[in-house]
ROLOKOL-909455 format. One record per atom (N, C-alpha, C): atom name; z, y, x. Coordinates in pm, whole numbers, plus 50000, padded with zeros to 5 digits. Layout:
% ROLOKOL-909455
R  at      w      v      u
R  CA      Z      Y      X
...
% end
This chain:
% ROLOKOL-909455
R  at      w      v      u
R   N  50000  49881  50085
R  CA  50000  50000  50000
R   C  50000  50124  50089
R   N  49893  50245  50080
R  CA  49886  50342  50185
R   C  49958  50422  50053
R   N  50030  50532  50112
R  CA  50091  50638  50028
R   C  50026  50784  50099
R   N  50018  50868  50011
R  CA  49949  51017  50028
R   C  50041  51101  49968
R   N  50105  51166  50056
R  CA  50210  51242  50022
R   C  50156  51391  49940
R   N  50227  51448  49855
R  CA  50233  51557  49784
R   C  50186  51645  49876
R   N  50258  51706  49989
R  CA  50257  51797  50104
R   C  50112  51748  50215
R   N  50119  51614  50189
R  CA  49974  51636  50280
R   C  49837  51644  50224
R   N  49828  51683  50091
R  CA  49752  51717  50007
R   C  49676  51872  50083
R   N  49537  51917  50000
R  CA  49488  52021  50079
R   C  49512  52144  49928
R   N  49559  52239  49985
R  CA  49636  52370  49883
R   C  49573  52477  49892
R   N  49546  52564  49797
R  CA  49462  52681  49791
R   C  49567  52781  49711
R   N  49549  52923  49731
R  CA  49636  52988  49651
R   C  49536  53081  49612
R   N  49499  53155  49501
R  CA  49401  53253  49448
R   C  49488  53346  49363
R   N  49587  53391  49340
R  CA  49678  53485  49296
R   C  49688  53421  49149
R   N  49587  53404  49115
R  CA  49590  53334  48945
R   C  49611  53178  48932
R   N  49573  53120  49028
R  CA  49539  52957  49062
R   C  49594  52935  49221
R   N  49731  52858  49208
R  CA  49776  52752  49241
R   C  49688  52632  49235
R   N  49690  52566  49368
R  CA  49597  52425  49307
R   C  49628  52371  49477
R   N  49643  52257  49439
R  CA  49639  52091  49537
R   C  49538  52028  49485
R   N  49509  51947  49645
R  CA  49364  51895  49641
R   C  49408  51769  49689
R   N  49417  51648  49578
R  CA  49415  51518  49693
R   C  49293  51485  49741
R   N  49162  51510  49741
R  CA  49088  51455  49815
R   C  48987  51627  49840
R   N  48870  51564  49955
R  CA  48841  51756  49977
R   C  48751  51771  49841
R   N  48808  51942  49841
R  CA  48711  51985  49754
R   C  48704  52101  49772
R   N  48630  52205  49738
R  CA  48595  52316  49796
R   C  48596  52343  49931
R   N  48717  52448  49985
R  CA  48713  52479  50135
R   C  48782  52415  50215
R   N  48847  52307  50156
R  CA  48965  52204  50194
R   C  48836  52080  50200
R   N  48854  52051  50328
R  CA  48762  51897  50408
R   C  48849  51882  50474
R   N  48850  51669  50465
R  CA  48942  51596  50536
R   C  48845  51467  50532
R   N  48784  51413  50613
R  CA  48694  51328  50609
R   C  48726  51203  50590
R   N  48894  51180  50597
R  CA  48948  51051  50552
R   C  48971  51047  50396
R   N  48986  51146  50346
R  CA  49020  51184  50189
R   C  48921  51259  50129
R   N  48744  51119  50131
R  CA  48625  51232  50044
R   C  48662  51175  49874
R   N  48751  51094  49881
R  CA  48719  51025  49702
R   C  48815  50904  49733
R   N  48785  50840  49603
R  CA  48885  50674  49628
R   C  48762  50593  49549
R   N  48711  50520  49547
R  CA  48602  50421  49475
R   C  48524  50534  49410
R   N  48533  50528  49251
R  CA  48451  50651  49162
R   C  48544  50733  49113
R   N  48684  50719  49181
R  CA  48691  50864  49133
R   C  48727  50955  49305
R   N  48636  51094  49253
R  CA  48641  51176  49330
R   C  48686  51314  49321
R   N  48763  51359  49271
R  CA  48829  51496  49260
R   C  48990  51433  49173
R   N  49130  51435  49159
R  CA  49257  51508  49152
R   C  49266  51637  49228
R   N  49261  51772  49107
R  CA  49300  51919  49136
R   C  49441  51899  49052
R   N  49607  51926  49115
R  CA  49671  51980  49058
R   C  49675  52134  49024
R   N  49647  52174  48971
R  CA  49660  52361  48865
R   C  49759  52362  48802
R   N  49838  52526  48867
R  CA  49905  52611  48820
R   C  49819  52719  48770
R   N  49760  52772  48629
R  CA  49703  52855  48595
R   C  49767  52942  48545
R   N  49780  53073  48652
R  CA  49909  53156  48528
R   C  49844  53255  48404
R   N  49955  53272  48323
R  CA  49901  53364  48194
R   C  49760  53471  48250
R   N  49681  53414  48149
R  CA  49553  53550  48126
R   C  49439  53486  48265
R   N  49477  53388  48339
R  CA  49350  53346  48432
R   C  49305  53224  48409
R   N  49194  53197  48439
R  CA  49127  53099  48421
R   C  49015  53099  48521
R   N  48905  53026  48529
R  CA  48740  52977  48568
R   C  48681  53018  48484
R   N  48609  53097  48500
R  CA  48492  53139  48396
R   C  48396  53063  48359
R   N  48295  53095  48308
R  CA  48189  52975  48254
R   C  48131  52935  48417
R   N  48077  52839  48398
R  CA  48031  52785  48528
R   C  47947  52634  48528
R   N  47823  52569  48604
R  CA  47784  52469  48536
R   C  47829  52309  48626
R   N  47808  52249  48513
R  CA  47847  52088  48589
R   C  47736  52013  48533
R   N  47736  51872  48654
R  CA  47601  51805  48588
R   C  47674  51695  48721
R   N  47559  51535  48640
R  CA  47659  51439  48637
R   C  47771  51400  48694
R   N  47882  51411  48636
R  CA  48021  51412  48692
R   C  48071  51400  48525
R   N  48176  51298  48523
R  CA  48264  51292  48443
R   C  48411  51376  48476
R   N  48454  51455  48388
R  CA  48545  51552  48429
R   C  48661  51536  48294
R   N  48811  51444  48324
R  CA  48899  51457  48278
R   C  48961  51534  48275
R   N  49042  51609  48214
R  CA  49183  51763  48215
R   C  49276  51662  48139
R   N  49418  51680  48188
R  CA  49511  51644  48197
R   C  49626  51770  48127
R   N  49671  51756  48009
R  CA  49761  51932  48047
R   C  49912  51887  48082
R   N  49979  51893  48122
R  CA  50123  51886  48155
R   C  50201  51964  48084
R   N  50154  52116  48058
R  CA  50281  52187  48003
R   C  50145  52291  47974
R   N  50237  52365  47913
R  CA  50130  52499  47889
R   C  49985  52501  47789
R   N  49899  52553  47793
R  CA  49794  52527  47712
R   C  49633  52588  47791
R   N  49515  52543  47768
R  CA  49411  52583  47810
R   C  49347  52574  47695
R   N  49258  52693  47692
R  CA  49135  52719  47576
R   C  49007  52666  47696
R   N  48932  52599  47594
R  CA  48762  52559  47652
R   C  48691  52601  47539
R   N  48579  52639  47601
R  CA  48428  52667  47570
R   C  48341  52622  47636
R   N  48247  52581  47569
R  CA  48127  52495  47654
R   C  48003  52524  47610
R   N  47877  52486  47664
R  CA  47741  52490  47595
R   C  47690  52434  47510
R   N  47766  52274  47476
R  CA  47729  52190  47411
R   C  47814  52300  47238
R   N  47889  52355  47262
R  CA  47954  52443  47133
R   C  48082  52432  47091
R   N  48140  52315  47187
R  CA  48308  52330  47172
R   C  48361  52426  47224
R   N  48472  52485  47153
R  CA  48584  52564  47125
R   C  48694  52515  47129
R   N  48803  52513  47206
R  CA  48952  52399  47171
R   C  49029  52471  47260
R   N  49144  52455  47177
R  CA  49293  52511  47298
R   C  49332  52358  47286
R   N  49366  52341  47452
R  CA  49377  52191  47475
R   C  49569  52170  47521
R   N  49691  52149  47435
R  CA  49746  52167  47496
R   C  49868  52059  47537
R   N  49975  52046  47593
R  CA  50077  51968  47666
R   C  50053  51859  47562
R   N  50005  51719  47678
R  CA  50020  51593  47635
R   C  49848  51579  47561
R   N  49778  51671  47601
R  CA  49645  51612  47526
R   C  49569  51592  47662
R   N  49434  51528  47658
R  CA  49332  51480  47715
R   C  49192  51511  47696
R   N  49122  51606  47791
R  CA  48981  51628  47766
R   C  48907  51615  47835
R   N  48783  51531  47759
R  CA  48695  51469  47821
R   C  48558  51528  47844
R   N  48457  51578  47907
R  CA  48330  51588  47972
R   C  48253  51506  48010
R   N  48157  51438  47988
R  CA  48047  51386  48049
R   C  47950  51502  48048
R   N  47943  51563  48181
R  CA  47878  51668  48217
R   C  47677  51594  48188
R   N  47681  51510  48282
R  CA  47505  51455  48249
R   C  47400  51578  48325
R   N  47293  51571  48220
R  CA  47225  51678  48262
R   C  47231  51775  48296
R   N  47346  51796  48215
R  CA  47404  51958  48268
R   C  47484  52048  48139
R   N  47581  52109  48187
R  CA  47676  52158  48077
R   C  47740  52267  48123
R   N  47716  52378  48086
R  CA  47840  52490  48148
R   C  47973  52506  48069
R   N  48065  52554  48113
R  CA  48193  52564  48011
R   C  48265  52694  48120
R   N  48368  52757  48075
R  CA  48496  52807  48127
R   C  48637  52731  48052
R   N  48753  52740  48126
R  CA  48891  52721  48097
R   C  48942  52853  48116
R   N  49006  52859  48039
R  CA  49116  53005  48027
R   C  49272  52927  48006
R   N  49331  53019  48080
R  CA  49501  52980  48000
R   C  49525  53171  47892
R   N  49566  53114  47785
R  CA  49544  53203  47662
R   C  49706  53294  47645
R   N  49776  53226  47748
R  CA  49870  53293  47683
R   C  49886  53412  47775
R   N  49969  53470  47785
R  CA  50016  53607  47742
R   C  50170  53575  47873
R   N  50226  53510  47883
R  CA  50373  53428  47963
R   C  50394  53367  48045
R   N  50275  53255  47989
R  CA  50358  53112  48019
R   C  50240  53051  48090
R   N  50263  52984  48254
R  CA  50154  52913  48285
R   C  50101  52766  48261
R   N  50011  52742  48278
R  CA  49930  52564  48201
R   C  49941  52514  48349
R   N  49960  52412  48332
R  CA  50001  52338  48442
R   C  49922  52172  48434
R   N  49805  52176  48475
R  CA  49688  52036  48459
R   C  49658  51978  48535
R   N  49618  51857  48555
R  CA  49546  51731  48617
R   C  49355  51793  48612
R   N  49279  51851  48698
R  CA  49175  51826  48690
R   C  49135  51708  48745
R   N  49044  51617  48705
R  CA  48996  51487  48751
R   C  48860  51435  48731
R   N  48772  51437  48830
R  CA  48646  51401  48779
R   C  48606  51298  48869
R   N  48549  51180  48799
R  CA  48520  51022  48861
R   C  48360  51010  48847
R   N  48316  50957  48917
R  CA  48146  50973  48948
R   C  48086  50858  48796
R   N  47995  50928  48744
R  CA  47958  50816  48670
R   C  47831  50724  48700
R   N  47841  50611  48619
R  CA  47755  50496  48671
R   C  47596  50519  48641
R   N  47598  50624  48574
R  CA  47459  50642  48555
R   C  47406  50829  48541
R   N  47323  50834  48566
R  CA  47298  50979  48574
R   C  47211  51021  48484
R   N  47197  51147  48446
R  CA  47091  51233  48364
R   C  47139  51148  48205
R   N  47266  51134  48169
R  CA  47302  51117  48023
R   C  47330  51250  47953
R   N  47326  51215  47793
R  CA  47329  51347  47733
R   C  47474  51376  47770
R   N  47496  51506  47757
R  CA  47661  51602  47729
R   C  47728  51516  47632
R   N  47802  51489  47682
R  CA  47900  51521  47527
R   C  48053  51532  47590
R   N  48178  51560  47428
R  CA  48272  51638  47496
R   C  48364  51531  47360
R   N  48531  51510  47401
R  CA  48619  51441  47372
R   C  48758  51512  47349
R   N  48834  51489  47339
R  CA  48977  51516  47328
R   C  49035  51433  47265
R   N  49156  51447  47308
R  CA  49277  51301  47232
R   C  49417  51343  47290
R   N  49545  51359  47173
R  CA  49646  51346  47189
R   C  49723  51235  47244
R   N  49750  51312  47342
R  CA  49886  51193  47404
R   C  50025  51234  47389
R   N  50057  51331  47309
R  CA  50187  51385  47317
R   C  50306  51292  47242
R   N  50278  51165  47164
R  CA  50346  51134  47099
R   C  50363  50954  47160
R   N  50246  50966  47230
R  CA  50295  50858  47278
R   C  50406  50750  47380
R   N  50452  50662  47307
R  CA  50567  50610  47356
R   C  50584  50644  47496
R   N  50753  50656  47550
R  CA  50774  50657  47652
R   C  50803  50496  47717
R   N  50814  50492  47838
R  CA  50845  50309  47907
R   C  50737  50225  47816
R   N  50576  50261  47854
R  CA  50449  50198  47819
R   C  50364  50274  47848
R   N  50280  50173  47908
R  CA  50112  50193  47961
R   C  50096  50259  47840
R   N  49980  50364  47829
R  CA  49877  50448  47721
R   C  49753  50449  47821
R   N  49640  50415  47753
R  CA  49507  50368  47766
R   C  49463  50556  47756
R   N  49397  50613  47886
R  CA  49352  50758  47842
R   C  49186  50711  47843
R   N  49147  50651  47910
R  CA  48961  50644  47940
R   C  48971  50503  47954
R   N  48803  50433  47900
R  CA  48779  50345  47970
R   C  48611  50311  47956
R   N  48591  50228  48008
R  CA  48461  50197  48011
R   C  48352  50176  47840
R   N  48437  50089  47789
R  CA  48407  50061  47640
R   C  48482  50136  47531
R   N  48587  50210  47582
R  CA  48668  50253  47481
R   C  48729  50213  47390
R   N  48755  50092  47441
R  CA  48860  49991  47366
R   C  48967  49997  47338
R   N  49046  49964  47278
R  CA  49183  50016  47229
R   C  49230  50170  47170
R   N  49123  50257  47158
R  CA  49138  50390  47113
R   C  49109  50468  47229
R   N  49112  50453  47332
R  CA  49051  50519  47446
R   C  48940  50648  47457
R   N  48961  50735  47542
R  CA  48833  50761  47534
R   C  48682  50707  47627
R   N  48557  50662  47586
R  CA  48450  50622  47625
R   C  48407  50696  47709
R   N  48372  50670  47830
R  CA  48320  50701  47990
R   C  48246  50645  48038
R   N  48150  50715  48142
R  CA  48035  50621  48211
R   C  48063  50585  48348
R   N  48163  50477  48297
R  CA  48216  50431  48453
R   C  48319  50336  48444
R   N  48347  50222  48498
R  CA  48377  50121  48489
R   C  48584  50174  48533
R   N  48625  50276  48472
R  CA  48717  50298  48519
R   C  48872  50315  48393
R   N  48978  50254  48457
R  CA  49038  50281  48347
R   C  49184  50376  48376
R   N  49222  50430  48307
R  CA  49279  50559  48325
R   C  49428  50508  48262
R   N  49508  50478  48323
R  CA  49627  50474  48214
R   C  49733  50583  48270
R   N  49832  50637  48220
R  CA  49960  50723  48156
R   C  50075  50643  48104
R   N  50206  50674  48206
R  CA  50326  50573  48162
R   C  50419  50708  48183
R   N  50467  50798  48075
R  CA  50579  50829  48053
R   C  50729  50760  48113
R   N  50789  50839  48168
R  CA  50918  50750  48204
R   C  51038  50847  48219
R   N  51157  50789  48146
R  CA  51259  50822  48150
R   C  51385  50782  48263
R   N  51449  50830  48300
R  CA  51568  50739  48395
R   C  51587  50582  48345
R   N  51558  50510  48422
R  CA  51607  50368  48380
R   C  51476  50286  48346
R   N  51381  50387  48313
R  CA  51223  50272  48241
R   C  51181  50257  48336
R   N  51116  50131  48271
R  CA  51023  50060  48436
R   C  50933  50060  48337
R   N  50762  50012  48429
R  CA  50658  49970  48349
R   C  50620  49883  48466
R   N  50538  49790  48394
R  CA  50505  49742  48505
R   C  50313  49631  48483
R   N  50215  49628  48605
R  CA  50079  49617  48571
R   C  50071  49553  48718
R   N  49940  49446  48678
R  CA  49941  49353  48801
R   C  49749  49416  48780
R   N  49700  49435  48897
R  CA  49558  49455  48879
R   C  49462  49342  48918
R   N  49377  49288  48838
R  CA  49287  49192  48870
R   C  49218  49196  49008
R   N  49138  49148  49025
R  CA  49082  49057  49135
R   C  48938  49119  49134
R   N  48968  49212  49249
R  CA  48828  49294  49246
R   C  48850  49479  49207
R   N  48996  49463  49123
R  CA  48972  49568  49094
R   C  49059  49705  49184
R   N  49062  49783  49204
R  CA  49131  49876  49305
R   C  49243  49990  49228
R   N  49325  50010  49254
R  CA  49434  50114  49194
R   C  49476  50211  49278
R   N  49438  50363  49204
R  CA  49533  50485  49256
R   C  49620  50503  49148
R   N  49781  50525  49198
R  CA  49852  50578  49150
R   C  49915  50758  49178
R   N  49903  50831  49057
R  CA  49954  50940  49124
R   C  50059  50974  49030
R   N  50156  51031  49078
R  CA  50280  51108  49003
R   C  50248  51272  49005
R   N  50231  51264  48872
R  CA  50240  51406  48786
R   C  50311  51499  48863
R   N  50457  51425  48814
R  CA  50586  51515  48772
R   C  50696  51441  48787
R   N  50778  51455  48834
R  CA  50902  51408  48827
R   C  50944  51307  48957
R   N  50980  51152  48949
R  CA  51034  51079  49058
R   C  51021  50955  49012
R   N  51006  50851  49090
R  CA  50961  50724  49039
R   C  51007  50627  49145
R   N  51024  50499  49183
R  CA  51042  50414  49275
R   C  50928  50291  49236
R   N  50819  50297  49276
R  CA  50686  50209  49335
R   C  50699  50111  49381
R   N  50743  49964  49346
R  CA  50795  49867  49429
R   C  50888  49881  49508
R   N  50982  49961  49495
R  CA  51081  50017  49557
R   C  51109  50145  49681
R   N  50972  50177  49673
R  CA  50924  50321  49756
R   C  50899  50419  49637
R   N  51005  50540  49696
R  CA  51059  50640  49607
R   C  50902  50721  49628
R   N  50898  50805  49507
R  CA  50692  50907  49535
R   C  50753  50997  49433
R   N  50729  51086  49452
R  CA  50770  51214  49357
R   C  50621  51318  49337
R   N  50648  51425  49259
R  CA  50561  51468  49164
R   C  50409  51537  49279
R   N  50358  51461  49250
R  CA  50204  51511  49364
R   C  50177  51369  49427
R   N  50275  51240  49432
R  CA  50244  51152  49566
R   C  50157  51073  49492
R   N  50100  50996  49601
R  CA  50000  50904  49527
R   C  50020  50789  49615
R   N  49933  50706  49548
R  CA  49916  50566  49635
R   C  49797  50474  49617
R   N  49765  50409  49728
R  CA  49652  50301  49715
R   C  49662  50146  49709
R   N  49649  50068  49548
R  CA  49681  49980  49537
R   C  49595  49872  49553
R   N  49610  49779  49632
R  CA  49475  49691  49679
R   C  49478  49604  49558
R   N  49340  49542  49510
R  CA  49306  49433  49387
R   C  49469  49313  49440
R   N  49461  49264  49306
R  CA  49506  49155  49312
R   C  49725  49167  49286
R   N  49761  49291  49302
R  CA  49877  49355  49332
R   C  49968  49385  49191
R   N  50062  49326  49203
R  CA  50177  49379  49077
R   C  50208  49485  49125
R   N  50265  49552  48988
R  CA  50319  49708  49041
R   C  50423  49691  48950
R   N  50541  49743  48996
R  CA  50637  49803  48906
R   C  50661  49943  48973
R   N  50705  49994  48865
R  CA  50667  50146  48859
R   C  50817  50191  48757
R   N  50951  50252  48842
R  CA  51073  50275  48750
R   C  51118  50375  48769
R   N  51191  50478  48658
R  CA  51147  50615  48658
R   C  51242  50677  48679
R   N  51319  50742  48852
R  CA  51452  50793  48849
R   C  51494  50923  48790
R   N  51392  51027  48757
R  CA  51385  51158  48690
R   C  51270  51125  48563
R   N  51276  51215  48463
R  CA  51200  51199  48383
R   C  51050  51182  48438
R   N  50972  51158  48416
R  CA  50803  51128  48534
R   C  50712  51098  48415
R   N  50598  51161  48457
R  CA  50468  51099  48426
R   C  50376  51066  48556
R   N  50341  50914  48514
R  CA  50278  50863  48636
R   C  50114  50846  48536
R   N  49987  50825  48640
R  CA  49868  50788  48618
R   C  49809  50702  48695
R   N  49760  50598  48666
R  CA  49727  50495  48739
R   C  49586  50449  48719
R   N  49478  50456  48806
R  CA  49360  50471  48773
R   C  49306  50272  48819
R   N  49279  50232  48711
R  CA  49228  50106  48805
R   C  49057  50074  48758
R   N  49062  50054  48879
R  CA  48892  50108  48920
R   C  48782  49978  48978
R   N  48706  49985  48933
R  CA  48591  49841  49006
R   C  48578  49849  49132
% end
């Protein structure tokens, strides 16, 4: 199991945007950290009140948002409109091509998100755009955010990848053994966790080789994400 610490992550500060980079992206290059299988971008964002990314375009790249706390408004080309906020999930299949901006709307209080975009398996597909509440879902249990078929309520992606979310309280464990072939990043949100018995707190991640049980038990409140990947 390789671990990627919070702090050795690559950090940008823009007066409005806070943001960690686990793998490079923009002006942050690290040639050991271009991606992990198909997925290639975790941006942690601090967006404070009244800033955002303006419109801007994407094309094939599947692009998850994550919100943690706070709220983000989207607009896009395809014609969505949505304030996306704490505990929901939005989805992009950029494709041919799609422009959008994110704003944080409020006025106070900053949004605090998971950007995440995983390469998809096929290119030049139409746009289209998703969302799904996770705010209610159980704590101490896997929640299904993406997957390939969109099975179980999921949302549908072009990429053999599956996205899960385990809420955890002091004392919950969860726990997932990954098949044979298949590869796992784990990253922590927020909070504190013990990983087979290696403590990872809010930013750390890890690389789980096929074939591997995980238990995953939660010493501060935590949200963990665990990507298991072809």
């Amino acid at each position: 199991m390789i671990l990627r610490r919070s702090n050795e992550r690559g950090h940008a500060s823009h007066g409005w945007l806070e943001t960690h980079h686990s793998f490079s992206f923009a002006d942050y290059y690290d040639p050991k950290w271009m991606g992990f299988r198909s997925l290639r971008v975790i941006n942690d964002d601090v967006v404070a009140p009244g800033g955002g990314f303006g419109t801007h375009p994407h094309r094939d790249m599947e692009i998850i948002t994550y919100i943690l706390s706070g709220a983000l408004e989207h607009k896009d080309s395809m014609g969505n409109q949505r304030v996306v906020r704490a505990g929901e999930v939005q989805y992009m299949a950029a494709g041919t091509g799609v422009r959008h901006s994110e704003f944080n709307p409020s006025a106070d209080e900053a949004v605090h998100l998971l950007q995440i975009w995983i390469q998809p398996d096929e290119i030049g597909v139409k746009p289209r755009y998703a969302d799904k509440s996770f705010a209610q879902a159980p704590a101490g249990a896997w929640n299904l955010f993406t997957s390939k078929t969109g099975r179980d309520g999921s949302i549908a992606i072009h990429q053999d990848a599956d996205l899960w979310l385990a809420r955890l309280e002091p004392g919950q464990s969860v726990s997932r053994k990954l098949g044979q072939g298949r590869h796992g990043w784990l990253h922590v949100a927020e909070g504190e966790v013990k990983l087979n018995g290696q403590t990872l707190s809010g930013g750390d991640a890890a690389v789980i080789d096929p074939d591997t049980a995980l238990e995953v038990a939660g010493v501060k409140p935590s949200q963990v994400l665990l990507f298991d990947l072809a």
